[in-house]
C-alpha positions in Angstrom: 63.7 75.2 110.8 62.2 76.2 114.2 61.5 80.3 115.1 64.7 79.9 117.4 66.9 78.1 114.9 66.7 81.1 112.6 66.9 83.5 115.0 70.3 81.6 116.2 71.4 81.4 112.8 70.8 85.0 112.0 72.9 86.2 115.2 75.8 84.1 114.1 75.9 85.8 110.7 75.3 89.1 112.0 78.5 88.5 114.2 80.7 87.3 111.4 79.3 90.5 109.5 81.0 92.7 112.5 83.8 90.8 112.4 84.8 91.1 108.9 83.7 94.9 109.1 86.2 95.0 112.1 89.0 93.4 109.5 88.1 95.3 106.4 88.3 98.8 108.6 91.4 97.8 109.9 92.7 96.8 106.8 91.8 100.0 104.8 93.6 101.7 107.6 96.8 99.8 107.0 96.4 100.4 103.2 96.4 104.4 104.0 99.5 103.6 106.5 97.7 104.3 109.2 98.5 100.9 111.0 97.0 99.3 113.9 98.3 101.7 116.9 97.1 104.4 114.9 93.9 103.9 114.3 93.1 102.7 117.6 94.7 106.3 118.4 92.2 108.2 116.1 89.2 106.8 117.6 90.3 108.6 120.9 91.3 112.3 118.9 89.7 114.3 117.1 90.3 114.1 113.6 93.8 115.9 111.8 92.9 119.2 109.7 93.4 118.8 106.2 97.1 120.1 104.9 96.7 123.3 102.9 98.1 123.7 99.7 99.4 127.0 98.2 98.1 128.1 94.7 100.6 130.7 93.1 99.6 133.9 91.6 101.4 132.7 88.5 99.1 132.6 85.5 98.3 129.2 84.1 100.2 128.6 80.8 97.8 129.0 78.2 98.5 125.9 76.1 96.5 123.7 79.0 93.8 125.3 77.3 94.3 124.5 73.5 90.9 123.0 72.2 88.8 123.3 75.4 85.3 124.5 75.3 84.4 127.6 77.7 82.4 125.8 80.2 78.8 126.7 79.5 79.3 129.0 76.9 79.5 126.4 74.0 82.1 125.7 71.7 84.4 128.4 70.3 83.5 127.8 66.6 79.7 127.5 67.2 77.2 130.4 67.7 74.5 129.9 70.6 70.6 129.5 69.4 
């Protein structure tokens, strides 16, 4: 295969790579229900904050803890060296 030939070859699969980049973006963005319209849209905006999420004051009930280990400190029944 001549210098050229390979050099042809290799631009034709670099352009099905884009392409099929192209279809997998736009299909992850139909998977998070962006769709089409709207991802065309988000290229021109900047992106959309995150949605904050309010963490009561409440205490935790206690009994999500049963049997956990105190992060770093070892386990509750064993004594550090």
């Amino acid at each position: 295969m001549s210098e050229q030939e390979e050099l042809t070859a290799m631009q034709h699969r670099l352009d099905e790579l884009l392409q099929r980049v192209g279809q997998l973006e736009r299909t992850v963005d139909e998977l998070r229900g962006a769709g089409p319209a709207a991802s065309a849209a988000a290229e021109s905006k900047s992106p959309t904050p995150p949605e904050l999420v309010t963490i009561p004051d409440t205490p935790y009930n206690s009994a999500l803890w049963t049997d956990s280990d105190d992060e770093g400190l070892g386990a509750r029944d064993r004594h550090a060296p």
